[in-house]
Kinemage of the C-alpha trace (Angstrom):
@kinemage 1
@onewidth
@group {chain A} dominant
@subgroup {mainchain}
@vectorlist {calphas} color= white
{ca unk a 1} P -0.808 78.255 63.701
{ca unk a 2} L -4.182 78.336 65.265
{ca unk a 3} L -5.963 81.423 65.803
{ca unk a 4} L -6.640 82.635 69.544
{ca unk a 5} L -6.512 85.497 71.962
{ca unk a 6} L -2.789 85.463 71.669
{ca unk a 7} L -3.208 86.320 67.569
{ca unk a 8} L -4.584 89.695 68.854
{ca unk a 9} L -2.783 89.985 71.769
{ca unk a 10} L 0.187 90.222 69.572
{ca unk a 11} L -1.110 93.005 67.518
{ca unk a 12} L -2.165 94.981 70.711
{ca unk a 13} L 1.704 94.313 72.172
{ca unk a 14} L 3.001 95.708 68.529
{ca unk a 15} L 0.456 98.897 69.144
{ca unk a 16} L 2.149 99.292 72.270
{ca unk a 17} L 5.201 98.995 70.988
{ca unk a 18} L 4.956 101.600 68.440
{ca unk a 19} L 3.382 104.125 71.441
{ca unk a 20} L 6.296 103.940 73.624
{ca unk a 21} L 9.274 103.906 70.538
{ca unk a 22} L 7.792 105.855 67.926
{ca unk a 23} L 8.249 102.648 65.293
{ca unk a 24} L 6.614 99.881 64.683
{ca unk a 25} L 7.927 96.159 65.373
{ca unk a 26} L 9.274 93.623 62.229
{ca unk a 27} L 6.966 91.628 60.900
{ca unk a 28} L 6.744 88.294 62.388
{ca unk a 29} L 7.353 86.275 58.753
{ca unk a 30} L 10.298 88.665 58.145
{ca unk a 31} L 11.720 87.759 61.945
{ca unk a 32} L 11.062 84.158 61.044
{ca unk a 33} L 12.737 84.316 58.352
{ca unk a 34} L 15.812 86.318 59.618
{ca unk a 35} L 16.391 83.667 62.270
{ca unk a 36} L 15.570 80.446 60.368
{ca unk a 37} L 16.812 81.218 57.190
{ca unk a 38} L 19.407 83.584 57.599
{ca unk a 39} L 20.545 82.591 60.942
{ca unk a 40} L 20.900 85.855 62.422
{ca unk a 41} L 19.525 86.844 65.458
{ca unk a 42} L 15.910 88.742 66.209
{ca unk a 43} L 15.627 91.479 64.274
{ca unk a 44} L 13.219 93.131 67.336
{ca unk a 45} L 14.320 95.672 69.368
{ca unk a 46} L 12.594 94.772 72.846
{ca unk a 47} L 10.701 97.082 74.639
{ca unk a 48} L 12.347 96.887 77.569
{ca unk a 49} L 15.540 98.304 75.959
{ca unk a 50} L 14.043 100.877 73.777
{ca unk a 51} L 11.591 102.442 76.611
{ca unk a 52} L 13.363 101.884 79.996
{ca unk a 53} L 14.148 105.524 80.292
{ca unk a 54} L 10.393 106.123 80.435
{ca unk a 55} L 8.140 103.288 81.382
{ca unk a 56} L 7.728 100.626 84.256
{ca unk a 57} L 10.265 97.469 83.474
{ca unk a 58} L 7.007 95.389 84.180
{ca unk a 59} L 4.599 97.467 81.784
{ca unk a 60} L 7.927 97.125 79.093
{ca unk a 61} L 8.473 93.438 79.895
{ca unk a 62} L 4.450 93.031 78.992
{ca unk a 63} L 4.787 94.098 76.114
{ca unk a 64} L 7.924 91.818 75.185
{ca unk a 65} L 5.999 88.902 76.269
{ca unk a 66} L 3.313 90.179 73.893
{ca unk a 67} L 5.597 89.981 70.924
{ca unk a 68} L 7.229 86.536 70.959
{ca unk a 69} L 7.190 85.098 67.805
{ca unk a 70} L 5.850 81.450 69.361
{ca unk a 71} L 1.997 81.144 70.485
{ca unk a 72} L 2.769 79.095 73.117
{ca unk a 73} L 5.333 82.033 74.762
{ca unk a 74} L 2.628 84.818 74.648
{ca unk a 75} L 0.024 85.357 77.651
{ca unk a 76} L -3.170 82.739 76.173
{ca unk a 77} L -6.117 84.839 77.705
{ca unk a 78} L -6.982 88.657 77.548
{ca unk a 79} L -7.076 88.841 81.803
{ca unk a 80} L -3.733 86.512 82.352
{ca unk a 81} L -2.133 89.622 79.992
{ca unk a 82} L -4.244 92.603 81.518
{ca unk a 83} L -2.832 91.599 84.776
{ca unk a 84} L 0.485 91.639 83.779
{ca unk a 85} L 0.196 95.157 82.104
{ca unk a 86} L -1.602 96.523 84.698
{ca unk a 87} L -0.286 94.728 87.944
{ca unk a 88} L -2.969 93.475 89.090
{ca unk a 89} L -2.762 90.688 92.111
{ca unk a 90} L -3.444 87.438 91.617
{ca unk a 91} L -7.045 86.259 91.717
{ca unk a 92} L -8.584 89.688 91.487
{ca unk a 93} L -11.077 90.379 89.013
{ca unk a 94} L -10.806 92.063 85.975
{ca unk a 95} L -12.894 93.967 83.984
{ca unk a 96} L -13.112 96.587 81.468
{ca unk a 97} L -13.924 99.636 83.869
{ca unk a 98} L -11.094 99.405 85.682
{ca unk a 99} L -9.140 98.197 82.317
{ca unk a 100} L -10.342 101.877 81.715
{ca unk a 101} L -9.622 103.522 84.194
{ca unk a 102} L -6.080 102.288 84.300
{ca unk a 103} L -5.798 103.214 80.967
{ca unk a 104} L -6.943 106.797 81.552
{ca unk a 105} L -4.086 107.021 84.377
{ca unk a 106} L -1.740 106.002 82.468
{ca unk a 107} L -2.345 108.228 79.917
{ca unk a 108} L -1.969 111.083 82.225
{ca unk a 109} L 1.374 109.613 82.646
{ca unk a 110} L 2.376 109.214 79.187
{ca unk a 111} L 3.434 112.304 76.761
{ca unk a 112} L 0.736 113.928 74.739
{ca unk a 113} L 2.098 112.076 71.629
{ca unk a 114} L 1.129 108.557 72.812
{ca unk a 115} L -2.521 109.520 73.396
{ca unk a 116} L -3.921 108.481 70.322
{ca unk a 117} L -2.074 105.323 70.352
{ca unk a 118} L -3.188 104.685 73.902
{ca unk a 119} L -7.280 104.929 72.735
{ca unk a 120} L -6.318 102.890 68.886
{ca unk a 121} L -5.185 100.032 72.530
{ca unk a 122} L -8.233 100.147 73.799
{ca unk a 123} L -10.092 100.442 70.691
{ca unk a 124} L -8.705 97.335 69.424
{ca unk a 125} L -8.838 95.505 73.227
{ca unk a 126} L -12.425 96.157 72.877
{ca unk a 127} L -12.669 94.514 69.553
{ca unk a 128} L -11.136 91.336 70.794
{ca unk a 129} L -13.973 90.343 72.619
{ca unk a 130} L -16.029 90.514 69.697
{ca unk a 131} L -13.413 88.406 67.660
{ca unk a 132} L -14.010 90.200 64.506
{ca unk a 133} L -14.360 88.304 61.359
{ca unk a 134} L -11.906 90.937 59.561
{ca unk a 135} L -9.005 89.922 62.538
{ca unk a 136} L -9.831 86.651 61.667
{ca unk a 137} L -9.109 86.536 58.090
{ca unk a 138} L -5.962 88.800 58.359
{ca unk a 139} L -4.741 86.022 60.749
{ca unk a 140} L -5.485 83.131 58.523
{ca unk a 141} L -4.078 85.081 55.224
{ca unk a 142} L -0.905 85.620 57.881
{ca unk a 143} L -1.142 81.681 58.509
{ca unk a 144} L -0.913 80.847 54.925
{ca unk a 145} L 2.057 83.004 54.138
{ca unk a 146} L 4.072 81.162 56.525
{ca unk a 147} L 3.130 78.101 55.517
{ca unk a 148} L 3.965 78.952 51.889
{ca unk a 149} L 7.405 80.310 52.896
{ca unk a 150} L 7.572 76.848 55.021
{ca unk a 151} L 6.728 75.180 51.522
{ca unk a 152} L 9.282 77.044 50.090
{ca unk a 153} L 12.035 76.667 52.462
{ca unk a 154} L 11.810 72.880 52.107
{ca unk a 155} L 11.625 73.185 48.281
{ca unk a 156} L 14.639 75.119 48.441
{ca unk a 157} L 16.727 72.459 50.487
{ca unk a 158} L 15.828 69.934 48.754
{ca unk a 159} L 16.743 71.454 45.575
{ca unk a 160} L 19.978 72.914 47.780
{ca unk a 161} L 20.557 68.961 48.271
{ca unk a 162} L 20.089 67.835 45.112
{ca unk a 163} L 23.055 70.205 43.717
{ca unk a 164} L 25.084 69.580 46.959
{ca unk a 165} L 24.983 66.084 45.639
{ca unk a 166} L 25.929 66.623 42.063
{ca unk a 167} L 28.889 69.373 43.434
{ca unk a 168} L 30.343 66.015 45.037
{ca unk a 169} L 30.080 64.210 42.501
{ca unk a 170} L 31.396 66.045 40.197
{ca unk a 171} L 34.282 66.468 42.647
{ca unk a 172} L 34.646 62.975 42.900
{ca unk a 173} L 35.124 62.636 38.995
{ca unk a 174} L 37.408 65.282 39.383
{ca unk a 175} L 39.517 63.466 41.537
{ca unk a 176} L 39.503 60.336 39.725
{ca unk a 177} L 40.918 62.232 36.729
{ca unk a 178} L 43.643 64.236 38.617
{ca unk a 179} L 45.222 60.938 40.303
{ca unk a 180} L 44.908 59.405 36.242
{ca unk a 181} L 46.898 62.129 35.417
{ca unk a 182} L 49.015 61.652 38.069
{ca unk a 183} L 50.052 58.379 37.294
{ca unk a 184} L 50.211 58.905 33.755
{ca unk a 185} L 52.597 61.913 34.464
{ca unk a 186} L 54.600 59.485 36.960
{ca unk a 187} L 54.812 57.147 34.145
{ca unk a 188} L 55.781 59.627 31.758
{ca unk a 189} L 58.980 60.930 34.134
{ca unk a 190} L 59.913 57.376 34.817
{ca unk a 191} L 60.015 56.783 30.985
{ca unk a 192} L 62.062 60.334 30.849
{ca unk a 193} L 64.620 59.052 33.506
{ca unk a 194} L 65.473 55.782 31.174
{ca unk a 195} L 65.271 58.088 27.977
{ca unk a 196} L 67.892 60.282 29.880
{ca unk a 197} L 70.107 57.450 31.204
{ca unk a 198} L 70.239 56.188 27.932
{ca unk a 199} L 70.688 59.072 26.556
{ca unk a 200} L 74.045 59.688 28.950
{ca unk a 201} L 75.494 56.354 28.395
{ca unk a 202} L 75.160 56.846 24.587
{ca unk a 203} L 77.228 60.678 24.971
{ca unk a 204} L 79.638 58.617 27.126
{ca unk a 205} L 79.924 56.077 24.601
{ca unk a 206} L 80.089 58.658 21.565
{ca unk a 207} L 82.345 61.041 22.934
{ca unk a 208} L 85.032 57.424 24.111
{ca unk a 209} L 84.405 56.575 20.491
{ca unk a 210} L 85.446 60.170 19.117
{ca unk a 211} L 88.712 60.592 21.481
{ca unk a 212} L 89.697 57.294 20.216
{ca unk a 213} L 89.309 58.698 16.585
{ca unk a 214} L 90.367 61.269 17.209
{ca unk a 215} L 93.420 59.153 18.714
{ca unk a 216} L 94.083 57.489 15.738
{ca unk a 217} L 93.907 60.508 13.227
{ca unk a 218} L 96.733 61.844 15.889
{ca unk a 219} L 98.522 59.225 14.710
{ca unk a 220} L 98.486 59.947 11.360
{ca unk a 221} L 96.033 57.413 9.990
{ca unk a 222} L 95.990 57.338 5.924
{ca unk a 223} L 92.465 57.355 4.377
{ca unk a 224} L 91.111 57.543 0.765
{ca unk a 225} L 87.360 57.855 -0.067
{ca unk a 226} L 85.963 55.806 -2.503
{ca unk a 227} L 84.640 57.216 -5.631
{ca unk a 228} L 81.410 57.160 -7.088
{ca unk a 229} L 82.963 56.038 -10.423
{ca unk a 230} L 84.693 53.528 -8.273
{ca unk a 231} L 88.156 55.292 -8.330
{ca unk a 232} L 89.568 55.991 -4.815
{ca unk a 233} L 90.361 59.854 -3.969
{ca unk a 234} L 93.855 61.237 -3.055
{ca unk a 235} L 95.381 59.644 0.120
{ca unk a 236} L 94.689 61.694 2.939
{ca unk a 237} L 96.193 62.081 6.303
{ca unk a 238} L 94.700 62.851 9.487
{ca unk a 239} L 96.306 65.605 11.518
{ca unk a 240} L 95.435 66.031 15.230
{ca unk a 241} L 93.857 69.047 16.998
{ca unk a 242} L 96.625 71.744 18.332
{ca unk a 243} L 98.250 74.979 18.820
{ca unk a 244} L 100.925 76.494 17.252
{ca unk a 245} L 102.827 79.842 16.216
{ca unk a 246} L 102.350 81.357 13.229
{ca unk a 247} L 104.546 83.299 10.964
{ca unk a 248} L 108.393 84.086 10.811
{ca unk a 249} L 109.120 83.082 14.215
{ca unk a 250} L 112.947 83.394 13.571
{ca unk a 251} L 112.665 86.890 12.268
{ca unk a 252} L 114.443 85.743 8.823
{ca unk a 253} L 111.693 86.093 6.608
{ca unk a 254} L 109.704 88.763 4.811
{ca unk a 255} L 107.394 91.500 6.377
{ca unk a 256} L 104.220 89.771 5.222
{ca unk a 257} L 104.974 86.986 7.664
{ca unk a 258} L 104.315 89.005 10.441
{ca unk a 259} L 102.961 89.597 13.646
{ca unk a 260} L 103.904 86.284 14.907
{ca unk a 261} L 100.688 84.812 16.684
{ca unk a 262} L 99.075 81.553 18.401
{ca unk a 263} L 96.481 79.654 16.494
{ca unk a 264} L 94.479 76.887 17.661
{ca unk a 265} L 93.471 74.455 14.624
{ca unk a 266} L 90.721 71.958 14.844
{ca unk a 267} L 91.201 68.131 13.478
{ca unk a 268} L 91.648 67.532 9.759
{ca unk a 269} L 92.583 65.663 7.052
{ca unk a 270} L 94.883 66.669 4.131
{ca unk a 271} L 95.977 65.620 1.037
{ca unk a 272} L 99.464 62.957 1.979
{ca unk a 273} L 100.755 64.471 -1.901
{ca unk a 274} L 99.577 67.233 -4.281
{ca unk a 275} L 97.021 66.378 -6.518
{ca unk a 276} L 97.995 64.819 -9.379
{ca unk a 277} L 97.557 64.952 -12.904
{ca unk a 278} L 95.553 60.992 -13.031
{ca unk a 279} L 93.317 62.322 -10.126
{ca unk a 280} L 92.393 65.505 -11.679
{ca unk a 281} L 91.629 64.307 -15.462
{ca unk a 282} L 89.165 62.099 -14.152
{ca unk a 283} L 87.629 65.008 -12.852
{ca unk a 284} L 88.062 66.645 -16.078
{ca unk a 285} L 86.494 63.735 -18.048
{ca unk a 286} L 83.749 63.469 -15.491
{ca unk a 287} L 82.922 67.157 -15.698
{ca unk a 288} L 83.540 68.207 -19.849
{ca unk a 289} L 86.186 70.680 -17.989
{ca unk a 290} L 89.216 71.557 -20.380
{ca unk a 291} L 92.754 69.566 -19.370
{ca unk a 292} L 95.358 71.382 -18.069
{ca unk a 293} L 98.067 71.212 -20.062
{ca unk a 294} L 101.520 69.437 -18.591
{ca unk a 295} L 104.230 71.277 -20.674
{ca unk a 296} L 105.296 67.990 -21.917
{ca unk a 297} L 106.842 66.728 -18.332
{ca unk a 298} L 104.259 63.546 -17.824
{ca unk a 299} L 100.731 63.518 -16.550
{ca unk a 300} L 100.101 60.109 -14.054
{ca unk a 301} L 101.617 61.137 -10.660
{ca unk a 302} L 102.955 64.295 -11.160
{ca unk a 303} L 101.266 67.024 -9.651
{ca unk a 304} L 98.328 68.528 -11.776
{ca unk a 305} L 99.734 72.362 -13.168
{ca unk a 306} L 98.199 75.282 -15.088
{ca unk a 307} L 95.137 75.231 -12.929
{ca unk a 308} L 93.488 78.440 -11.424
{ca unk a 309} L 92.318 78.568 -8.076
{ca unk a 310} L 88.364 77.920 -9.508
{ca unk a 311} L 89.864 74.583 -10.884
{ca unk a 312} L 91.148 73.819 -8.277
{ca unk a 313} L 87.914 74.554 -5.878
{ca unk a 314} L 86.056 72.945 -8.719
{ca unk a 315} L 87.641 69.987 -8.334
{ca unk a 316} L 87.160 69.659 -4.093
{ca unk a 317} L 83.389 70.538 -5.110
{ca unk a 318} L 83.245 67.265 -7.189
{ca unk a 319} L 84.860 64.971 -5.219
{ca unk a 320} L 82.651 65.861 -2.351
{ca unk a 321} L 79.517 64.450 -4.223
{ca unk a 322} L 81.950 62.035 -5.327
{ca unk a 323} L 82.653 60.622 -1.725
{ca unk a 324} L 80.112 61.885 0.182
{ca unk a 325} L 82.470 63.983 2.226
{ca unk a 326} L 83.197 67.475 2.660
{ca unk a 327} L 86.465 68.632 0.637
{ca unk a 328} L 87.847 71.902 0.103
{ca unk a 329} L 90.910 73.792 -0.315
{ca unk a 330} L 93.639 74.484 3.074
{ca unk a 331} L 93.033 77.610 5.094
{ca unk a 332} L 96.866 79.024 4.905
{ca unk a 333} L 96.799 78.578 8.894
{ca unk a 334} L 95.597 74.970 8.589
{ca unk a 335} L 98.541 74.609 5.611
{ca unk a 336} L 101.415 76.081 7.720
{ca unk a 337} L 100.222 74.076 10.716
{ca unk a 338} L 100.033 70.966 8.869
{ca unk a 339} L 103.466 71.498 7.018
{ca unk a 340} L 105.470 72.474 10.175
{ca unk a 341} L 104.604 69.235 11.900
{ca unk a 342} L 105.115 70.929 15.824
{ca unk a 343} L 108.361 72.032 14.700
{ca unk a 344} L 109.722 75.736 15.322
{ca unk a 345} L 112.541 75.746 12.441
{ca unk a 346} L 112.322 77.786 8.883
{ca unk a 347} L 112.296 74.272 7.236
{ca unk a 348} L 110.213 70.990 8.917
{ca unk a 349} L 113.853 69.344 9.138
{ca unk a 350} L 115.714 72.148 10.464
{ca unk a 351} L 116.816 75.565 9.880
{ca unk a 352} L 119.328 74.900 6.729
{ca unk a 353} L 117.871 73.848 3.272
{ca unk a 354} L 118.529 70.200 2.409
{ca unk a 355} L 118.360 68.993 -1.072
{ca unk a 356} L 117.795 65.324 -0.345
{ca unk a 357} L 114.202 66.736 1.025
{ca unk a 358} L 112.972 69.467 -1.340
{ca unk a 359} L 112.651 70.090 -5.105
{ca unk a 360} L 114.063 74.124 -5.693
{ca unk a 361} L 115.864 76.169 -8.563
{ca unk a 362} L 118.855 75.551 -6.572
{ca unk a 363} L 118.599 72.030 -5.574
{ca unk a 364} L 120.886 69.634 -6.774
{ca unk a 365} L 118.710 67.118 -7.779
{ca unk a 366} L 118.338 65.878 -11.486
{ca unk a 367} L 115.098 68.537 -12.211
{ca unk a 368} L 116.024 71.154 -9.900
{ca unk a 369} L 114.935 74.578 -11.839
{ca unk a 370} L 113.921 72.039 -14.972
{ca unk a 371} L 110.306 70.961 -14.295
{ca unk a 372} L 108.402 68.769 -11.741
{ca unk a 373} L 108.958 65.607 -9.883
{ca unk a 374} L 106.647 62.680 -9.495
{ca unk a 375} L 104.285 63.331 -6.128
{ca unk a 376} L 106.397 61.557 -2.994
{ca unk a 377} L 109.893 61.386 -4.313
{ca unk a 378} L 111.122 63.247 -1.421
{ca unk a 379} L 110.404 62.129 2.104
{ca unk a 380} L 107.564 62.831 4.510
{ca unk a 381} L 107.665 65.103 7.091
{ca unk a 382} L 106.374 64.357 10.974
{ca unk a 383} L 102.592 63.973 9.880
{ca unk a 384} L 103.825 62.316 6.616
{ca unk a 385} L 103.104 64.781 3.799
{ca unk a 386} L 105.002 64.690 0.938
{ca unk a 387} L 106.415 67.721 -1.463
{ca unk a 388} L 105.459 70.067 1.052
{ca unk a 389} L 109.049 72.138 0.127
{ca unk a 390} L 109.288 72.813 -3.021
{ca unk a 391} L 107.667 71.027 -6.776
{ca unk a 392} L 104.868 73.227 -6.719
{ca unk a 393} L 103.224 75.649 -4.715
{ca unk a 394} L 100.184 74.868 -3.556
{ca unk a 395} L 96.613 77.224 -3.364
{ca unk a 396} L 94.940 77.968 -0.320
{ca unk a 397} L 91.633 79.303 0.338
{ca unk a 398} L 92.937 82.257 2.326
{ca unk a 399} L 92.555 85.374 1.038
{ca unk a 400} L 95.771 87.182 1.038
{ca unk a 401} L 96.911 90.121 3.105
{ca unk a 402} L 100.020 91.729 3.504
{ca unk a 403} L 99.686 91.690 7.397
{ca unk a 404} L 98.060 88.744 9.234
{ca unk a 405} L 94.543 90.074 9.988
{ca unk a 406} L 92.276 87.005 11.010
{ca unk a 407} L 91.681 86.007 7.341
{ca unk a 408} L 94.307 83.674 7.545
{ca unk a 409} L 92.264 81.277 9.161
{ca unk a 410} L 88.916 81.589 6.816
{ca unk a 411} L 88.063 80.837 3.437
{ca unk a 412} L 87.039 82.617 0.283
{ca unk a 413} L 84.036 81.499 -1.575
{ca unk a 414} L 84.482 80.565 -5.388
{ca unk a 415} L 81.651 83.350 -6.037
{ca unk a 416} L 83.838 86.645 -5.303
{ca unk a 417} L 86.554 87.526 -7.645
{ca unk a 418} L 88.495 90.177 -6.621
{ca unk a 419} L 91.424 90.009 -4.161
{ca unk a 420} L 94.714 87.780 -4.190
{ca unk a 421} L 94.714 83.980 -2.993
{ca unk a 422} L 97.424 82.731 -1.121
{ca unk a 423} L 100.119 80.191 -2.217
{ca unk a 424} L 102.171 78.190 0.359
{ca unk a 425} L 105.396 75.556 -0.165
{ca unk a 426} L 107.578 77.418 -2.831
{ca unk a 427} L 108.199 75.411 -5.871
{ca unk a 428} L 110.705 73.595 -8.957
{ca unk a 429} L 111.019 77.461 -9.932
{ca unk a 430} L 111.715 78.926 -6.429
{ca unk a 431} L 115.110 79.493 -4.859
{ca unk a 432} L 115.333 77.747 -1.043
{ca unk a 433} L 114.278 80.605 0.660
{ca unk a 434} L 110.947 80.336 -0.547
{ca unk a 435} L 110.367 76.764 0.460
{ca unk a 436} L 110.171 78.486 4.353
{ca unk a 437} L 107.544 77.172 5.940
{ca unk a 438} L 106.588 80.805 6.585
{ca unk a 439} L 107.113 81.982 2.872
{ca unk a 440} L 103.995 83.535 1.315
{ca unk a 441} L 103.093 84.169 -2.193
{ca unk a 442} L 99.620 85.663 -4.146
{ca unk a 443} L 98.091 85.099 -7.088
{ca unk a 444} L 94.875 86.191 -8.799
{ca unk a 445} L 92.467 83.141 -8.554
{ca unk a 446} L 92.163 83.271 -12.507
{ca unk a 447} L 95.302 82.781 -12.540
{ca unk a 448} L 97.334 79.362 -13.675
{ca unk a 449} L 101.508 78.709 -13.519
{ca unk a 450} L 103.467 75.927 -14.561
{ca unk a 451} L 104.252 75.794 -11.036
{ca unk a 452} L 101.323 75.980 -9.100
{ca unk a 453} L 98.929 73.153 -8.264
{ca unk a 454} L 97.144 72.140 -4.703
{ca unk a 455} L 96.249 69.589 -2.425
{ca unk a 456} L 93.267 69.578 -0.537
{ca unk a 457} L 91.678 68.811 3.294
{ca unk a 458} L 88.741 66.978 4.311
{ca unk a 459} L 86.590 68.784 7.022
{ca unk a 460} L 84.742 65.526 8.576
């Protein structure tokens, strides 16, 4: 601002100031700065509140008026201030004799501390009128601070602006992207809801499709895989899913048919006849494997004899690449289940032996304890398998126990080869008793009888 009597008159108020509370005021760039740039309030105590205890409230509120930070707000002239510190009247006349001798009552007034700040007041009142150079130049140096910090504070805005602007921008970008997203996402979850009906209608249509398989295998539906070598494979027939009893349920039998227990079996398919002799010699020719021999009874249809259980594996191994499906040997739960057809008697026709339906030692039919019969001379039983009393007995892939354990219901692998395998159905050799549908026998899976062959089940 411009340079006056109020510069100094300021710098006498802050003299004052420091007399009457022992510290001296802010300075006026940092109070400037506190309120325009902070936007806090005044950091100056006024004088009125820090010396009220001691001093006049007009000599106090002087010096307030003294100290305002606008020109305009402090007394303009030397005598429109001196009257206001020293109460003078209106219109009398003032001069430095009695601005003395005011001062030197006061100072009787004031504690011994102030005195030298009372005389640096007059000192400095006297060197107003002279308007000292020095005073001058500490004004105008004051004067270009706060014009730099002016300068500054503008410089700072703008540059305050200028990323204020960018912020929003960016923002704005930001936004853009998110509701991108957003519909991308919305698309994404509308494409997810017509994957997912799809999806659902397909299950509904799969699982209508299986129940009406699996409708027809309850049936007993008759299949027979083609063979690579364009052969077909054994008939097969599809048995449903179900529960049944297991073991010696008339308590007839022997002690390895026991404890009677409930098994749930899955859906499969097994072999309508035994294997025969035609079916397995073109595995044999197919493979380089050694033929079994057939005692001289026929090969064609009648059941394949004099093979081990690995032969027999062997042979569901190759006709699985041969088909395309899997193949394998009966569990002896899946055999028993299969053979007894829902019924609850020793034999699947009753509970006495019949020799119009099974091939035994004691049958009366024309090889009865002589050798085997062709595969489905004798009638079918409810799921229509054939020979499943009697001709041969049959492998399984159950390990054998002499107590039903669980293992019943599992298979062994072709790899381990200790332990007995399970034989099921009684045979040409057999007396009727063994041709129970509960009867067990064991073999050693090396092993090979004139009166042993197999038939086997299709998983899938």
């Amino acid at each position: 601002g411009h340079q006056g009597p109020w510069t100094d008159i300021y710098a006498l108020g802050a003299v004052l100031y420091r007399a009457i509370g022992g510290t001296s005021p802010p300075e006026v760039l940092e109070r400037i700065d506190t309120i325009k740039r902070r936007y806090q309030p005044d950091p100056l105590v006024s004088a009125i509140e820090m010396g009220h205890k001691q001093y006049s409230k007009s000599f106090l509120k002087s010096i307030d008026w003294a100290l305002q930070i606008a020109e305009e707000d402090r007394p303009q002239t030397v005598q429109q201030w001196g009257r206001s510190l020293w109460l003078q009247k209106p219109g009398q006349k003032f001069n430095l004799t009695q601005l003395y001798q005011s001062i030197m009552l006061t100072i009787k007034q004031f504690n011994r501390w102030l005195l030298g700040s009372i005389i640096l007041t007059i000192g400095l009142s006297v060197s107003y009128v002279f308007y000292t150079e020095q005073s001058l130049a500490e004004l105008q140096q004051k004067n270009q601070e706060l014009q730099r910090v002016q300068q500054q504070s503008a410089a700072e805005k703008t540059t305050l602006q200028t990323a204020f602007e960018t912020v929003q921008g960016q923002l704005e970008e930001a936004r853009q992207v998110i509701e991108t997203k957003q519909q991308f996402l919305t698309q994404l979850q509308n494409q997810h809801n017509v994957l997912q009906q799809t999806l659902e209608k397909k299950q509904w249509q799969l699982k209508k499709t299986l129940f009406l398989k699996e409708k027809r295998k309850a049936a007993g539906e008759i299949i027979h895989d083609k063979e690579a070598n364009g052969y077909y494979g054994p008939d097969m027939v599809w048995i449903p899913t179900g529960r049944f009893r297991m073991g010696d349920i008339q308590g007839q039998g022997e002690s390895n048919e026991q404890p009677v227990h409930w098994i749930t079996i899955k859906a499969f398919a097994i072999g309508r006849y035994e294997v025969t002799f035609a079916e397995y010699d073109r595995f044999a020719n197919a493979t380089g494997r050694k033929k079994p021999s057939d005692n001289a009874w026929g090969r064609g249809r009648r059941p394949v004899i004099n093979v081990s259980w690995y032969d027999a594996t062997a042979y569901a191994g190759w006709l699985s690449q041969q088909t395309g499906h899997q193949y394998r040997l009966p569990t002896e739960a899946e055999w028993e289940y299969a053979v007894r057809a829902g019924t609850l008697t020793q034999y699947w026709w009753g509970d006495e032996i019949d020799f119009k339906l099974a091939h035994c030692y004691d049958c009366s039919d024309q090889w009865a304890g002589k050798k085997t019969t062709p595969v489905g001379y004798f009638a079918a039983n409810p799921f229509g398998l054939h020979d499943t009393a009697g001709n041969v007995r049959e492998w399984t892939c159950s390990e054998y126990e002499e107590k039903y354990t669980g293992k019943e219901q599992d298979c062994m692998t072709h790899t381990k080869r200790f332990g007995y395998r399970v034989e099921r159905g009684g045979s040409w050799s057999h007396q009727a008793k063994e041709m129970r549908v509960s009867s067990r026998h064991k073999s050693l899976p090396e092993a090979h009888y004139s009166n042993v062959g197999f038939r086997v089940v299709r998983e899938d």
